[in-house]
Every structure is written in structure tokens, then in C-alpha cells.
BALOBA-1460 file (C-alpha; in Angstrom, 3 decimals):
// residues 106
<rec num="1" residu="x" x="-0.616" y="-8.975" z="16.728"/>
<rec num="2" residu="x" x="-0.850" y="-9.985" z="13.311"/>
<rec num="3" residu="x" x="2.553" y="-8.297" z="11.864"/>
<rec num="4" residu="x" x="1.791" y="-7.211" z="8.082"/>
<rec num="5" residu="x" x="-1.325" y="-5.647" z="9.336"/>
<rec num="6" residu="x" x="0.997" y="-3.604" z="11.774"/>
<rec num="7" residu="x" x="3.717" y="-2.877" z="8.977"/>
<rec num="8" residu="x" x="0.663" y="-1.747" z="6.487"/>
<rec num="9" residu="x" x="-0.383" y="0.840" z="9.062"/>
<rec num="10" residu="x" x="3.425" y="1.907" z="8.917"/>
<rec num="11" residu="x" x="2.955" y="2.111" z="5.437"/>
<rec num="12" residu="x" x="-0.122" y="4.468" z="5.517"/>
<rec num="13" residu="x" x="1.798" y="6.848" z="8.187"/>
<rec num="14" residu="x" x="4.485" y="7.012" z="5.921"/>
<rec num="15" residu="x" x="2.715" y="8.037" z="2.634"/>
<rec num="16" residu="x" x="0.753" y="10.842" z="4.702"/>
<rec num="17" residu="x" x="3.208" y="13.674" z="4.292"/>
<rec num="18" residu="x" x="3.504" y="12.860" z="0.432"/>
<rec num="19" residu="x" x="-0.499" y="13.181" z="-0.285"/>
<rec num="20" residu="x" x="-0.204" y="17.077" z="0.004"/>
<rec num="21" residu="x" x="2.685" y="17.259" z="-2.459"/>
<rec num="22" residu="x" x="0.983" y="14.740" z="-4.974"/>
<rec num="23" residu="x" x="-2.500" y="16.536" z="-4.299"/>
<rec num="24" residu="x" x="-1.059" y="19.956" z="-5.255"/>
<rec num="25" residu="x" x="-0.188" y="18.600" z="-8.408"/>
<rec num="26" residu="x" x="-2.578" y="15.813" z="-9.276"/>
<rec num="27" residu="x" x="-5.487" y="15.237" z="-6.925"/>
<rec num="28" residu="x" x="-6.683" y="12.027" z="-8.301"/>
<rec num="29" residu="x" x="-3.404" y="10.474" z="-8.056"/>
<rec num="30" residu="x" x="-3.198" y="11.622" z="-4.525"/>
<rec num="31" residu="x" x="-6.803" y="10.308" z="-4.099"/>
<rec num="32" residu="x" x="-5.791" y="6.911" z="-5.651"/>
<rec num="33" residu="x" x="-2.710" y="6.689" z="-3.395"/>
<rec num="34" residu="x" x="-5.570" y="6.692" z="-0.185"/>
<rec num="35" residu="x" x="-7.195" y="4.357" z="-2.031"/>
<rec num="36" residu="x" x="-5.098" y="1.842" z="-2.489"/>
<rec num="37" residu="x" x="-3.173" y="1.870" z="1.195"/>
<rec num="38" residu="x" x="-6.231" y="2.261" z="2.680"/>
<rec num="39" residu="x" x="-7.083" y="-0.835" z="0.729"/>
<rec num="40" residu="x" x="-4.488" y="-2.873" z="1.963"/>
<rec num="41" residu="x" x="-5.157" y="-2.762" z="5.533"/>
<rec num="42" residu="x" x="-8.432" y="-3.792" z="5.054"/>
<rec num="43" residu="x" x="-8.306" y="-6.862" z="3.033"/>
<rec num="44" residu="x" x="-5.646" y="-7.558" z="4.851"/>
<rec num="45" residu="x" x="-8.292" y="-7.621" z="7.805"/>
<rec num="46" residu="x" x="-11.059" y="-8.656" z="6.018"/>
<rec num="47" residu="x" x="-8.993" y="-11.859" z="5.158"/>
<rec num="48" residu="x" x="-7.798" y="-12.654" z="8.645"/>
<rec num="49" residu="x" x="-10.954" y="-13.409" z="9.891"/>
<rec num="50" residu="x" x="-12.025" y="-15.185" z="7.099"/>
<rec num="51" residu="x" x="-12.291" y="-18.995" z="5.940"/>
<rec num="52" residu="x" x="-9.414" y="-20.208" z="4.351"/>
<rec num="53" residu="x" x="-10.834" y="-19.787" z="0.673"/>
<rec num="54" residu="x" x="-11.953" y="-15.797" z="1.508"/>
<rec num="55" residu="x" x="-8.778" y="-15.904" z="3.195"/>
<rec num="56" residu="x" x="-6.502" y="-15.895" z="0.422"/>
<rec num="57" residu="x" x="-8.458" y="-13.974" z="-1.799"/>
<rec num="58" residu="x" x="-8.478" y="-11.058" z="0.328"/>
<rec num="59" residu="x" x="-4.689" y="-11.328" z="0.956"/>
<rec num="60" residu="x" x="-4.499" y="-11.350" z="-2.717"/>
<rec num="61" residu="x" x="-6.415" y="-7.997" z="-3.149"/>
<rec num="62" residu="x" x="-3.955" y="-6.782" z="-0.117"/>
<rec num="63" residu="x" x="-1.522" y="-7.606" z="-2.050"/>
<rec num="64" residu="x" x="-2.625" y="-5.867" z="-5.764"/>
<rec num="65" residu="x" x="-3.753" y="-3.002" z="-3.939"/>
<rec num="66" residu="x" x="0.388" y="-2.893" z="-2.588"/>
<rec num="67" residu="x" x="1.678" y="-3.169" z="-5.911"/>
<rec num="68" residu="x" x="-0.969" y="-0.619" z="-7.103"/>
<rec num="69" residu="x" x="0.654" y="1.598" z="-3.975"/>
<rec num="70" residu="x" x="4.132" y="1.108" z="-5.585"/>
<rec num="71" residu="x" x="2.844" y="2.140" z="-9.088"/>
<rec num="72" residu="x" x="1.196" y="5.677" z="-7.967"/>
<rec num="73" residu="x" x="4.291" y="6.193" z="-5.749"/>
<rec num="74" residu="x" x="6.385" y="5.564" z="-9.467"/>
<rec num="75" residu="x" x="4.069" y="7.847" z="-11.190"/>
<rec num="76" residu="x" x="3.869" y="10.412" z="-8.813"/>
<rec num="77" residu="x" x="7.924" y="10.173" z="-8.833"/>
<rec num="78" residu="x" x="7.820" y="10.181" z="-12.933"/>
<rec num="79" residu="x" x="6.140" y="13.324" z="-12.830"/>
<rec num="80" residu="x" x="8.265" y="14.450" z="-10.388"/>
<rec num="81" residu="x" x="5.243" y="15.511" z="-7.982"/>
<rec num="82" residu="x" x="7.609" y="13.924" z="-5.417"/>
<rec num="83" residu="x" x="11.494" y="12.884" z="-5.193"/>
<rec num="84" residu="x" x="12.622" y="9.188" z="-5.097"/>
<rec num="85" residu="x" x="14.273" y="9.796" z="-1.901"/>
<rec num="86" residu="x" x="10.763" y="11.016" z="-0.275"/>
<rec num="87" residu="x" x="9.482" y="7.640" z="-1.148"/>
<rec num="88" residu="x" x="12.332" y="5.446" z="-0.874"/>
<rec num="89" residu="x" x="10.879" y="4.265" z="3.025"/>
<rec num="90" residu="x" x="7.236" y="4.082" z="1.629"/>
<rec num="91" residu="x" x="8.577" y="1.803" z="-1.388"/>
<rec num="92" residu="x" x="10.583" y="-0.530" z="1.345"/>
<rec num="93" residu="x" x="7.655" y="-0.746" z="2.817"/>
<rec num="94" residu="x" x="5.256" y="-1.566" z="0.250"/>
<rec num="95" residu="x" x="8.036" y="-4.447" z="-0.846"/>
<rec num="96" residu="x" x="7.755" y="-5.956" z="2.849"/>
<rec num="97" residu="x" x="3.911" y="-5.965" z="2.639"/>
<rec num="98" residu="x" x="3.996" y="-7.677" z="-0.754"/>
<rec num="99" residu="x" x="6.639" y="-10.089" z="0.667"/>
<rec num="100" residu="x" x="4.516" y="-11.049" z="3.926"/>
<rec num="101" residu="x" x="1.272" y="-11.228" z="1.792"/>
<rec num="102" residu="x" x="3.063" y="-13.732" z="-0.715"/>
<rec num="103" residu="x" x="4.353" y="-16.169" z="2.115"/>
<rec num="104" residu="x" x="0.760" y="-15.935" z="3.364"/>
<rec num="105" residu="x" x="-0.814" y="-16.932" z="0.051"/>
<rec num="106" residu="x" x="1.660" y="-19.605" z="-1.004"/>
């Protein structure tokens, strides 16, 4: 099994609970939150079947769409939408991803 694929799923199943709360207050955000996990499973994907040129490119966009995770996660904590403990796991999380994609890009 390809690992960061498996921890990116974790990812997702941790952010679920939190789209209600950010949706209540700010539906886009919530919306871009999907977005951009949903995003990094499938580059992530995308790029493991690919040639080695594709390859890295889509692990790249895996990896933007992570940090873009981690920013909407900040926002939606700002705003206080959410607490920073409910998205203390998620942000571990996205920091593993981001960690596996760079060693897999460099």
C-alpha cells in the first residue's frame, strides 16, 4: 500500500466532523476544506501511476493542496468557527502528508 495515500484518507476522516461546524458558519470555507483534502488524495493518485515527470508534478499539487488544508483549518480556527484543539490531529496530519510528499519530490 502506498502509505501517504493511506495517511491522506486519515486526513479526510478526520476533517469530516469539523465541515458541519465550519459550514454553519461559512459554507465556502467548509466547501474549500473538501476541496482541497479531496484534492490531495487524488494527485496523490494521479501521480503514482504516472511517469516520473507527471509524477512529481502531481505530488507537488498533493502537496499545495495540504498546505492549502492547513490554511482553511487556520482560518476556520481564526474565526473561531472551530477550536485549535478540534484540529490539532487534522493539522498533525496535514504536516505528515506534506512531509511524505516532500521526501517523494526531492
Amino acid at each position: 500500500a502506498f502509505i501517504v495515500h493511506d495517511v491522506s484518507l486519515e486526513l479526510i476522516a478526520e476533517l469530516a466532523p469539523l465541515i458541519p461546524s465550519i459550514a454553519r458558519h461559512d459554507r465556502d470555507l467548509a466547501k474549500q476544506l473538501r476541496r482541497s483534502a479531496s484534492s490531495i488524495v487524488l494527485n496523490i493518485d494521479e501521480g503514482n501511476v504516472s511517469d516520473p515527470g507527471t509524477k512529481r508534478a502531481r505530488f507537488h499539487n498533493a502537496a499545495g493542496s495540504a498546505n492549502e488544508t492547513r490554511a482553511v483549518l487556520e482560518v476556520a480556527t481564526s474565526w473561531r468557527y472551530v477550536s485549535p484543539q478540534q484540529t490539532r490531529s487534522s493539522l498533525v496530519l496535514v504536516d505528515r502528508v506534506v512531509a511524505m510528499l516532500w521526501r517523494l519530490t526531492h
